[in-house]
C-alpha positions as CSV (number, residue, x, y, z in Angstrom):
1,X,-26.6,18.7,-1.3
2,X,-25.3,21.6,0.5
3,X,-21.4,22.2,0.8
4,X,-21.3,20.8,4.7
5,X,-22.9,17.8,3.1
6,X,-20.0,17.1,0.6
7,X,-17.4,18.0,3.2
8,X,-18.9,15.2,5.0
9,X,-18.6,13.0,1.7
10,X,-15.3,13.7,0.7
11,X,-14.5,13.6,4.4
12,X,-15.5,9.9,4.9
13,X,-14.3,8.7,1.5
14,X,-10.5,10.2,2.8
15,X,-10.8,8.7,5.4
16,X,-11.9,4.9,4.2
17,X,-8.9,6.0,2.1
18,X,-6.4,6.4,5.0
19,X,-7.7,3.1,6.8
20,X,-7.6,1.0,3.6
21,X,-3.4,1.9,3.5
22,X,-3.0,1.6,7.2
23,X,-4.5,-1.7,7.1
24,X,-2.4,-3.0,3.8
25,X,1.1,-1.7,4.7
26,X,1.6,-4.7,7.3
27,X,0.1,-7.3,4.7
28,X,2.1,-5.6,1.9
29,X,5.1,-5.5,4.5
30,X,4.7,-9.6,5.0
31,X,3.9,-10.4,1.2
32,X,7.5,-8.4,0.8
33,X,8.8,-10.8,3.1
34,X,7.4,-14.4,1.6
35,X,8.3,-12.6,-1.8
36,X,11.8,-12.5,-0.8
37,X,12.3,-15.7,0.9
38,X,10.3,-17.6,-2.0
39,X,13.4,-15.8,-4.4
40,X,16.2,-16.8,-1.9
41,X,14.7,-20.8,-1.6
42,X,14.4,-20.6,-5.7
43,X,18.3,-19.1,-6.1
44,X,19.4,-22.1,-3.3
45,X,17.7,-24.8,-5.4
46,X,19.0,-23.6,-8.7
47,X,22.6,-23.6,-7.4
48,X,22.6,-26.8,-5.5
49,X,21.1,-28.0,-9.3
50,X,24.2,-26.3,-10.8
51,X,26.3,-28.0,-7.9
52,X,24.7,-31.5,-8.8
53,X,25.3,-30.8,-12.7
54,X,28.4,-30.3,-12.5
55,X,29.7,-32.8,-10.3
56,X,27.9,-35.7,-12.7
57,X,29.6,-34.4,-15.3
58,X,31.2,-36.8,-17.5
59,X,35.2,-36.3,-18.0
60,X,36.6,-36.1,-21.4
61,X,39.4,-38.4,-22.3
């Protein structure tokens, strides 16, 4: 293969390259998202356990 034939290569491999990041930063940018809200829905249960905990708890006399 001539050098016009691996511009042509590394050419189309950059820019499969380019087109594969274009297309994931929206889909990385939304699995950011359910990522963070999953976190935020896992910290509101775990205090609202805490909350439940310690209003049940028993009094010492």
């Amino acid at each position: 293969m001539d050098i016009s034939g691996w511009v042509t290569v590394v050419g189309v491999i950059l820019g499969m390259i380019f087109l594969a990041f274009k297309k994931a930063t929206p889909v990385l940018r939304e699995a950011r998202k359910v990522v963070r809200e999953y976190y935020n829905v896992k910290v509101e249960v775990e205090a609202g356990r805490r909350r439940a905990l310690s209003q049940r708890a028993p009094l010492d006399e």
